[in-house]
N, C-alpha and C positions, 0 to 999 in steps of 0.2 A: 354259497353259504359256508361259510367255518364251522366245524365239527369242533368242539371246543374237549373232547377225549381225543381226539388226534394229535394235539400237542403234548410235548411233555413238562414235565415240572423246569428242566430248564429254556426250554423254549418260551412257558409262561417268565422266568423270571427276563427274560432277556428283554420281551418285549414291557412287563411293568418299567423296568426300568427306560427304555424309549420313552412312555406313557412322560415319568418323571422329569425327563430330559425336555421334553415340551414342555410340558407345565412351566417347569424353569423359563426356560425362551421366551414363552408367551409373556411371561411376567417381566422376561427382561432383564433378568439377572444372573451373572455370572455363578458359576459351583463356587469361587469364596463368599460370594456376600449370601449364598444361602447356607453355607457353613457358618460362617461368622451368627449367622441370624437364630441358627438354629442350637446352635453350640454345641459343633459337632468340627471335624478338622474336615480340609477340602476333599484328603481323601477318602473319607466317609461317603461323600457325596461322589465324585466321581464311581465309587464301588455301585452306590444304591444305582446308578446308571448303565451300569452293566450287571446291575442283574443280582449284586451281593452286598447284601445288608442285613443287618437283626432285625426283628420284628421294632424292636424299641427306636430306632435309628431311621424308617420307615415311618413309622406316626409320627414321630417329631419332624422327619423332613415335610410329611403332609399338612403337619401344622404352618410350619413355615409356609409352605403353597398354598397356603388358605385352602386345602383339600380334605379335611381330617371326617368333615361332612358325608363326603362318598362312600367313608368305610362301611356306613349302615347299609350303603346298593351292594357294597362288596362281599359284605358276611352280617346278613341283618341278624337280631336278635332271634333265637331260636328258641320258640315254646314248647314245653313240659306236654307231651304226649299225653290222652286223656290216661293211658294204661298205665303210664309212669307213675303220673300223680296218687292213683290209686295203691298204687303199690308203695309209694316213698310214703303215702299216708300224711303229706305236709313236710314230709323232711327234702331238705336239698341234695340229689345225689350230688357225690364227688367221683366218682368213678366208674368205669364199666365194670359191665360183669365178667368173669373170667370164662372163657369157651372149655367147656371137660365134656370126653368122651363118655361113650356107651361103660367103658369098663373102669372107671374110675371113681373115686368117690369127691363127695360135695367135700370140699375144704374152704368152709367161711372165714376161717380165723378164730369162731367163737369159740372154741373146745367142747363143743356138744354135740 
């Protein structure tokens, strides 16, 4: 069984991009005609196959592989904590809260 904190972040990119590199195959197409398709240049796609690519460059090639579906098993939607909700009171957070020590003070921003 794979320990999946046993890998590291470039060990996971190495292997998405194998993942990518089948997909490709299986469909039977060359890194131009998924560049062309995607509109993106070859070497975009040979990168995303070793492992380096932007996030943007990544959905678009998934697009292309008709895989854009998965991302929901990949990183499904994350709901609102019942504790969160109470406390945003309906508002949408945007950001964490900041970590301060025992001897510091609260600095909101608000000036009060």
């Amino acid at each position: 069984m794979t320990h999946y904190n046993s890998k590291t972040a470039y060990a996971w990119a190495i292997e998405l991009g194998q993942r990518l590199q089948r997909a490709r195959l299986n469909l039977n197409l060359t890194q131009l005609e998924v560049a062309q398709r995607t509109g993106v240049s070859r070497k975009v796609v040979m990168n995303a196959e070793a492992g380096q690519v932007s996030l943007e460059n990544l959905i678009a090639i998934l697009m292309t592989l008709d895989l854009l579906d998965h991302l929901d098993s990949f990183l499904p939607e994350q709901p609102f904590s019942p504790i969160q909700l109470l406390k945003l009171r309906g508002k949408v957070r945007q950001r964490a809260s900041r970590k301060s020590d025992k001897n510091s003070q609260k600095d909101d921003g608000l000036g009060w």
